[in-house]
Structure formats: C-alpha cells, structure tokens
N, C-alpha and C positions, 0 to 999 in steps of 0.2 A: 645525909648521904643519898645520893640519884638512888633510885630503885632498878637494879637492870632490868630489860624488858625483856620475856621470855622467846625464844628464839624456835623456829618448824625445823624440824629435823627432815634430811631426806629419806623420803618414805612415809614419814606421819600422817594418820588417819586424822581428819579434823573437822567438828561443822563448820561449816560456813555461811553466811546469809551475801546473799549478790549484791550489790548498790547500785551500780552502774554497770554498761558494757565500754569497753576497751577500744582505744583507736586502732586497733588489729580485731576489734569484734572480739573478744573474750570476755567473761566475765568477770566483776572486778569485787573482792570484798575482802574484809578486814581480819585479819587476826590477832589478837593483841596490838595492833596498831600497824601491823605491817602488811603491807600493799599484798593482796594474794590474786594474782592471772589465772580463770578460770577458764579453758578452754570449750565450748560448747553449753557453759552454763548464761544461763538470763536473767537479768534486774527481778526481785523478787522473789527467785529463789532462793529456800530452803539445802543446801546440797552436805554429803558427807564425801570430803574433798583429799586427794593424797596427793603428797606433796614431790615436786618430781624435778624440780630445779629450785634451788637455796643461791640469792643475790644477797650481796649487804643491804641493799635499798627495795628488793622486793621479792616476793617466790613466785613460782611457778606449780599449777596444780592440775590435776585429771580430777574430772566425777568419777565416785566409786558405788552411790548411789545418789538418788535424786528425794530427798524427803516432801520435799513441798514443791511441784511443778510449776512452772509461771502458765498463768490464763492465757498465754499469750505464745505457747511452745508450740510445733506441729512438728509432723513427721517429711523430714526432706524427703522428695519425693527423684532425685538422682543417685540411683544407685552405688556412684561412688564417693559421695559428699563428705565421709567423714575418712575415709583415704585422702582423698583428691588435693584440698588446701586453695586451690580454685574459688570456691565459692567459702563466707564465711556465716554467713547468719539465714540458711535456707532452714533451720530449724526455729527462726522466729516466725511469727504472722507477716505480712508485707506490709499492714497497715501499721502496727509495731515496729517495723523496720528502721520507718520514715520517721517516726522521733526519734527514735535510740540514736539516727543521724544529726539529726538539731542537735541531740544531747552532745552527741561529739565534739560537735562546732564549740557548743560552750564550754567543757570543760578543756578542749584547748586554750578559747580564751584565758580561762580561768585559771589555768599552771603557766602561761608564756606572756601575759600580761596585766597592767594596771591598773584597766577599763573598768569603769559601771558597770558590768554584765545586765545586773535588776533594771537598770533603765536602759539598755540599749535596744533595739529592734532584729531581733532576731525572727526571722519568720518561719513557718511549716514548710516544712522540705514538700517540694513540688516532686510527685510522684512518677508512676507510669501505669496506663491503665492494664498493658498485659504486659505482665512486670519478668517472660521471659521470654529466649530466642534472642534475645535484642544486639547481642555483639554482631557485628559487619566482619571480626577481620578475627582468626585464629591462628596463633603460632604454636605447634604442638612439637614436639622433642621426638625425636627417633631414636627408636632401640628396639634391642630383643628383650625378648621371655625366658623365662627359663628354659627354653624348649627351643631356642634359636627359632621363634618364631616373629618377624618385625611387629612391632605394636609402635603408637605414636599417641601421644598424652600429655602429660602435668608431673613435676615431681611431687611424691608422697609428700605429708607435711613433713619440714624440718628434716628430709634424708634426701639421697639423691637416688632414689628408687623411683622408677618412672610407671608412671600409673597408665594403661591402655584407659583410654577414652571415644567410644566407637561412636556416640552419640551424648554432645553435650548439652544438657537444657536452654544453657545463657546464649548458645551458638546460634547463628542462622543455622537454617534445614540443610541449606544451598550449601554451606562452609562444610558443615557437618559429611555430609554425603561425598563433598569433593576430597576433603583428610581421606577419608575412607577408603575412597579409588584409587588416590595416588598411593597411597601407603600399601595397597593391594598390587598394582602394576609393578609398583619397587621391588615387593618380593618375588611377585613372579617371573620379572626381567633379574634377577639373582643381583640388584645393585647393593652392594656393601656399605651398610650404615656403619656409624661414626662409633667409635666406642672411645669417649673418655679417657678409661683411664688407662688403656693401650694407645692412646693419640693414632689409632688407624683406622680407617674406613673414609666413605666420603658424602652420605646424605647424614645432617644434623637436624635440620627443620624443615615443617612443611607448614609453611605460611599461605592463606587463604582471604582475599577481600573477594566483599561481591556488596555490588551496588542493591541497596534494597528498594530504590525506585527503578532503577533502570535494567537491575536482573543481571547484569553482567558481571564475569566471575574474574578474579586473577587469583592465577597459581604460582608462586615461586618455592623452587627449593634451594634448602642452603644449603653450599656442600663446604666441606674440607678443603677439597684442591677443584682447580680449573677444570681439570679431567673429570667428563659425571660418565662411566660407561653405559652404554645402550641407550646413550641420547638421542638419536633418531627413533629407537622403537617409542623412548618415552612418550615422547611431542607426539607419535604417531597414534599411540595408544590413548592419550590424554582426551587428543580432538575428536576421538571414534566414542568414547566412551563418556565424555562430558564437552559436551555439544554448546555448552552455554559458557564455557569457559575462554574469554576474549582476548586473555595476554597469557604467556607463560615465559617466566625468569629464573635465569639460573644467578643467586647472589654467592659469594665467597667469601667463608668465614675459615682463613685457618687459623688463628689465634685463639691461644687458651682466655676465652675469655666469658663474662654471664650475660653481655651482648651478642642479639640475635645477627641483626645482619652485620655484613663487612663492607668495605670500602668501594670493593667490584661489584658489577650485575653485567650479566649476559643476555639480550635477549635472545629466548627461543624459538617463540611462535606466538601470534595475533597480532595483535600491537603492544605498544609499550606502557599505555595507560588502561583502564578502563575509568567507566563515568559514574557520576552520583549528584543525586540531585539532593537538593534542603529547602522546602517554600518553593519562593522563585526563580533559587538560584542552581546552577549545573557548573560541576568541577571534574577535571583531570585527574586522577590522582596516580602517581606514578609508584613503583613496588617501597621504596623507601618514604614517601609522602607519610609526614605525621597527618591523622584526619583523626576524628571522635568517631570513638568504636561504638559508639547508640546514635543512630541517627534519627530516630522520634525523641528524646530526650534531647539532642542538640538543638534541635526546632526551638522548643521549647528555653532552654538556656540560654540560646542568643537572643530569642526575643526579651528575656532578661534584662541580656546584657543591652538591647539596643531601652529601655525604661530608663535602666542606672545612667545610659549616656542621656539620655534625653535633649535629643541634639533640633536643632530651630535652622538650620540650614547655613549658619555661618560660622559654625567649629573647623578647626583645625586638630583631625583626630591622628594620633598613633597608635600603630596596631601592632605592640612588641609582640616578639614569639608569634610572628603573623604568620608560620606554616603556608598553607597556598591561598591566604587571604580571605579565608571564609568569614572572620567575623567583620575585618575591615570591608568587605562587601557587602555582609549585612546591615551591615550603619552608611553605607554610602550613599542612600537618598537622601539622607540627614545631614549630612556632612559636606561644608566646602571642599577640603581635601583631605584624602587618607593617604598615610605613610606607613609601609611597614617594613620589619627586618626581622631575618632570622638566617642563623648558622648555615643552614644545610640549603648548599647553592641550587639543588634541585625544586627542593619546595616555594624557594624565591623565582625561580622560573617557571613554575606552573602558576605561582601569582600572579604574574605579568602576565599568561594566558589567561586565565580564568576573567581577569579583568576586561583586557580585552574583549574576548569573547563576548560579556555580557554587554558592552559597550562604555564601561566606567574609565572616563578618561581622565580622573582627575585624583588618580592612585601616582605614589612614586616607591617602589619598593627598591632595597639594595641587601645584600650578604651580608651579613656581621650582625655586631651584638648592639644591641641597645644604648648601653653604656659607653660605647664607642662612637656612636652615629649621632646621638642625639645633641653631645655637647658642638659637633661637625655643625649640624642643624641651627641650633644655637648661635653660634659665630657668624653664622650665614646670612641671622635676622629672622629663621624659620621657627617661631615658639608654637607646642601645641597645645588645645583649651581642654583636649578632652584624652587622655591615656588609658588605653584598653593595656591591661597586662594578661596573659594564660601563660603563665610559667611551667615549668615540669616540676616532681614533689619536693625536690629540693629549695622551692621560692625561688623569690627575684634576689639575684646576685646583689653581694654589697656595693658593689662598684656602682650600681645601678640604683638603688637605692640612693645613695652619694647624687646620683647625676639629679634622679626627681627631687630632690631639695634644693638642689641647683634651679634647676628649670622651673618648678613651681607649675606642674600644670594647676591650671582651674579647678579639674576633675579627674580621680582617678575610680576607673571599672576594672576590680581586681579578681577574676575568673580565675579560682583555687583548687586543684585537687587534692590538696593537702590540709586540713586545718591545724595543724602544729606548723608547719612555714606560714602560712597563713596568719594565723595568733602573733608569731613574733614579729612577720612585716608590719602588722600592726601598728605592734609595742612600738616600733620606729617610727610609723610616719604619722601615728597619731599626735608628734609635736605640732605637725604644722597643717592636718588633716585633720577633718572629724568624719569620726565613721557613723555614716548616716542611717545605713543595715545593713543586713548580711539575710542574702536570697540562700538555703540551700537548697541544693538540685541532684535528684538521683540521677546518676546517670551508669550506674552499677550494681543495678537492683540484685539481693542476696549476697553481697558483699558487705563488707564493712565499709567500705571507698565512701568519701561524700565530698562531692563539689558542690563550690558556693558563686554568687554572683554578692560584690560589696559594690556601695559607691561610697567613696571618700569625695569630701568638699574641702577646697582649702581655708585656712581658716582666716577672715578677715583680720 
C-alpha cells in the first residue's frame, strides 16, 4: 500500500531549506516532497517558513524567521521594495543576481524540455555595470490616499492597493521627476482621477519615455474619456515647469481593462515623437512604439543578437516582431536584405522612417503577423537564411512555429523574455534545429525578468 504523503496545513510553521529561486524570483524548497514558494527567501537558506497558500501541486509560504542567511543577502536599499512587487530580488547581491538568472534559463529548460542541459552551452548572463536608474519609460497608476490626496505608483504585491512611488531606483531621474510634476499639476488644476471600482474619474496613467542619449522627455496621460479638463492649463503648466519635455499625448483608455493604453492618442503639445539613439543608430519613437526599456543593456543585446546572426553580406534576414526596426537595422550592414512585420501599424511606420532616415535602402516592412506574411513571402520565391524572432512573454505563436518548419530558415536568432516560452519553442524546433547556446542578458537588473539571445542551426 502507497504511503500518503504528509500534506502543510494553512498557517503551519515549517523549516525549510531554499534550493533554488523561482521564475517570479521566490524561493523554492521542499517539504516532504512538495514544491514550497518562498517569497523573499534565497538559495541556501536555512528559513522557518508559514504557510499561507495550500495548491494540490504546490504551496505557498512567508519568512517568519531567517535561521541561516544566504552570503549573498543585502538590504534593499528602495524604501518601498517589500510593498512595491516592482522589483523582485534587490534583496540579493547583483553579482548573485546574474546567476540565479542562468539558473532560470535552465531549470525552464529543464521542466519544458528533452534537451542535454549538461552538455548544452549555456553562458553567464551578461550584466550591467550600474545596475540602476536604467528604465527609459514609466507607467505609474493614479489614485488617491486615504486622505483624498493624488499619489501615482505600482499595485502592492497580489492586491489592488496602489502604492505612492515618488522616486523609483530602476527609473530615470528625468522619468522620475516628470511622474512627480505631472501628478503635482493634476492635483492642483483639481483633475479627477480614475477610480476603479466606481468606473468614474478621468486621469488613469501617467506614462513617461525620455531618451537617455538625447535627453528628451515624453509625457502622456491616459484618460477615461476624451474630455481631460483644464487641458490648456495642463499643456501650459507642463512646458513652464518641465522645459525638456518634447511631446505631450493625451491616449484613451475607457475600457475595463489590465492594458495601459487605448486605441485613440491626442496630440497636445511638442511633437508627436521624441528621439533615441543605440550605437549608431537614432529612432522616432512614437507614445504607443514598443522600444527596450534599458537602453545600455540593449546595446549590448543586439550586439548579441548581430554574433548569433553572424551574417557575411549575402543573408536574407527577417526581423519578426520588428517594432520600428531596431534590431533589423542593427544587422543591416551584414545583411543583403531585411524584412520585417509587426501588428501595430504605427511601429511599422516609424520603421520605414527610421530606415530611411538612416539611408538603408534595402528594408521591406508590412502590418501583420509573421505567420501570415511569410508563407506570402514564400510563394513569391522570397526565402529568408537568417530569422530574428523577439516575441512578447507569451512566445512565438503556433501558427508561426507551423510556418518556420515550413520555411526552414538556415538560422534562427531567438531574443526571449520569457524562458518557460522560450524552453517550450525549444522543445518544438529542436526536431529540425540544434540549439547551439543560449546568451542570457540582464536587461531588468533587481528583478527576476531574464532575457536570452539563442542561435538555432538547421539541421543537415
């Protein structure tokens, strides 16, 4: 007869020892065989743990003391880090960090595929030398205090209690300072934020980019309805008060929804882009432009990504998910010609500029999805030798997946924010691919997040 296994009760006090940290960045250790999520605890530790969510397949646990500290612990140095949910591992060292990330990578390998792990080429996560300030672009939530005073922040972990964030560590200075002002001006022009769970008011977000070579700021806010009142003081107050701020957009979100922007933008004042430069390159980026929110870490990434293509001048590259074409611009010295496509008709039009502009005449981009375009491509006679994919954390679509076995590139460069999508495109295209390594790349230093750079070879 099976022996049952003994089962945590909610509430139970329990040692635990850490194994590993968690692709949300928790600690991960065993208890009589069952998977226990330690929130805020690190590999190596000793902790006496309570238990505070009961799964059939795993629990859920809090520190209630720490017996044995990891070598490796410090004191987060953002006052509201263990509120916030924002940042996940500022209580590790940053040189710790960057393995606990590799670790990541493998043990997704490791639960979503069939891979060698021991002999594959996994390498040290490429870091950042000052590992904060580094976000370009901030979306903070608006609300009041208890006190009906506007604050603008992060929801608390796992509630929908809005945390004031007046200065964030991961932020630009520039970003930082601009939240501030705007969220100051709001209150004092008496504009009516958004409340939830009354569906009335009309400021929700106060989204912030600012180019970190070029210094120039955009401000948009989202509202509720088309109506924003004291929009002439805003604009007026915005340009007296932040001088460096080059665009200002009003977007439209009334839809109960956990996306930030809406379908509409308004322009209010400067222009409608501001600029950003990477290397050698200088981009447009418009208020809805997907872009990489570290832009020293992206440097670094795409140089990467141009290694894994390792392109000799007579590729035919695709640049899925090619947003305004930064990386197929990065590879285009290398490259006979680059193609790319993506969704959002906007970011396909700043491509075409940005091309332009820099004089690469030998780009063809269109709207739509990969899995659409390319088999188009195909039929045409148009095969590509080298496929850059940067998908969002969900991976590359199956449909899509379908078409690259169809099409057979030569080579694929798969730029992952996810290593669990990641792991399981894998598992898929390892039939007809070998994965040759897997680069990871911080590009969210204090968080759990790890992006990788892969090259897949096909296989003879």
């Amino acid at each position: 007869m099976k022996q049952q296994e003994a089962k945590l009760d909610l509430g139970q006090t329990f040692p635990l020892t850490i194994k590993r940290l968690g692709i949300n960045g928790e600690g991960v250790g065993y208890f009589k065989r069952q998977v226990v999520f330690v929130h805020g605890a690190i590999p190596g530790e000793e902790v006496i743990a309570e238990a505070t969510n009961i799964q059939p397949k795993f629990a859920e646990a809090k520190i209630k003391k720490i017996r044995k500290p990891s070598e490796h612990r410090t004191t987060p140095p953002c006052p509201v880090y263990y509120e916030c949910g924002g940042c996940q591992l500022q209580h590790i060292s940053y040189e710790r960090q960057l393995h606990e990330k590799r670790d990541i990578v493998i043990q997704a390998l490791e639960r979503h595929t069939k891979l060698a792990i021991p002999g594959m080429d996994i390498r040290p996560t490429i870091g950042m030398d000052h590992p904060w300030h580094y976000r370009n672009k901030s979306q903070f939530q608006v609300g009041t205090d208890p006190n009906g005073q506007i604050i603008a922040g992060l929801y608390a972990i796992n509630t929908h209690r809005l945390i004031d964030i007046p200065e964030c560590i991961v932020q630009h200075p520039k970003s930082n300072r601009a939240t501030r002002t705007v969220k100051k001006i709001i209150s004092r022009l008496q504009i009516p934020v958004y409340n939830e769970r009354k569906k009335k008011g009309v400021v929700r977000t106060i989204v912030t980019r600012v180019g970190f070579e070029t210094g120039e700021l955009q401000v948009v806010i989202i509202t509720a309805t088309d109506h924003l009142p004291h929009k002439e003081e805003l604009i007026d107050q915005i340009k007296k008060q932040l001088p460096e701020v080059k665009s200002v957009i009003q977007n439209i979100n009334p839809k109960n929804t956990s996306l930030i922007f809406g379908e509409k933008s308004i322009h209010l004042a400067g222009e409608n882009i501001i600029r950003e430069t990477l290397g050698d390159m200088s981009y447009e980026l418009s208020a809805r432009t997907f872009f990489q929110l570290n832009p020293v870490q992206t440097v670094k990434m795409y140089d990467e990504v141009k290694k894994a293509a390792s392109l000799t001048g007579k590729e035919r590259v695709v640049d899925a998910y090619c947003g305004v074409g930064t990386i197929g611009l990065w590879l285009a010295d290398g490259a006979k010609e680059i193609r790319g496509m993506d969704i959002i008709k906007e970011s396909i039009a700043d491509a075409k500029k940005n091309a332009s502009r820099h004089g690469v005449k030998h780009t063809r981009y269109e709207v739509g999805k990969a899995e659409d375009i390319m088999p188009k491509w195909a039929k045409e006679g148009w095969h590509s030798d080298v496929m850059v994919v940067d998908p969002p954390r969900s991976g590359l679509d199956d449909k899509l997946l379908q078409t690259i076995v169809k099409v057979k590139p030569k080579k694929i460069v798969y730029v992952s924010c996810n290593p669990s999508t990641l792991a399981k495109n894998l598992e898929f295209l390892s039939k007809l691919y070998k994965v040759e390594y897997i680069q990871p790349v911080d590009m969210f230093p204090q968080t759990a997040q790890v992006e990788s750079v892969t090259q897949l070879i096909l296989k003879r």
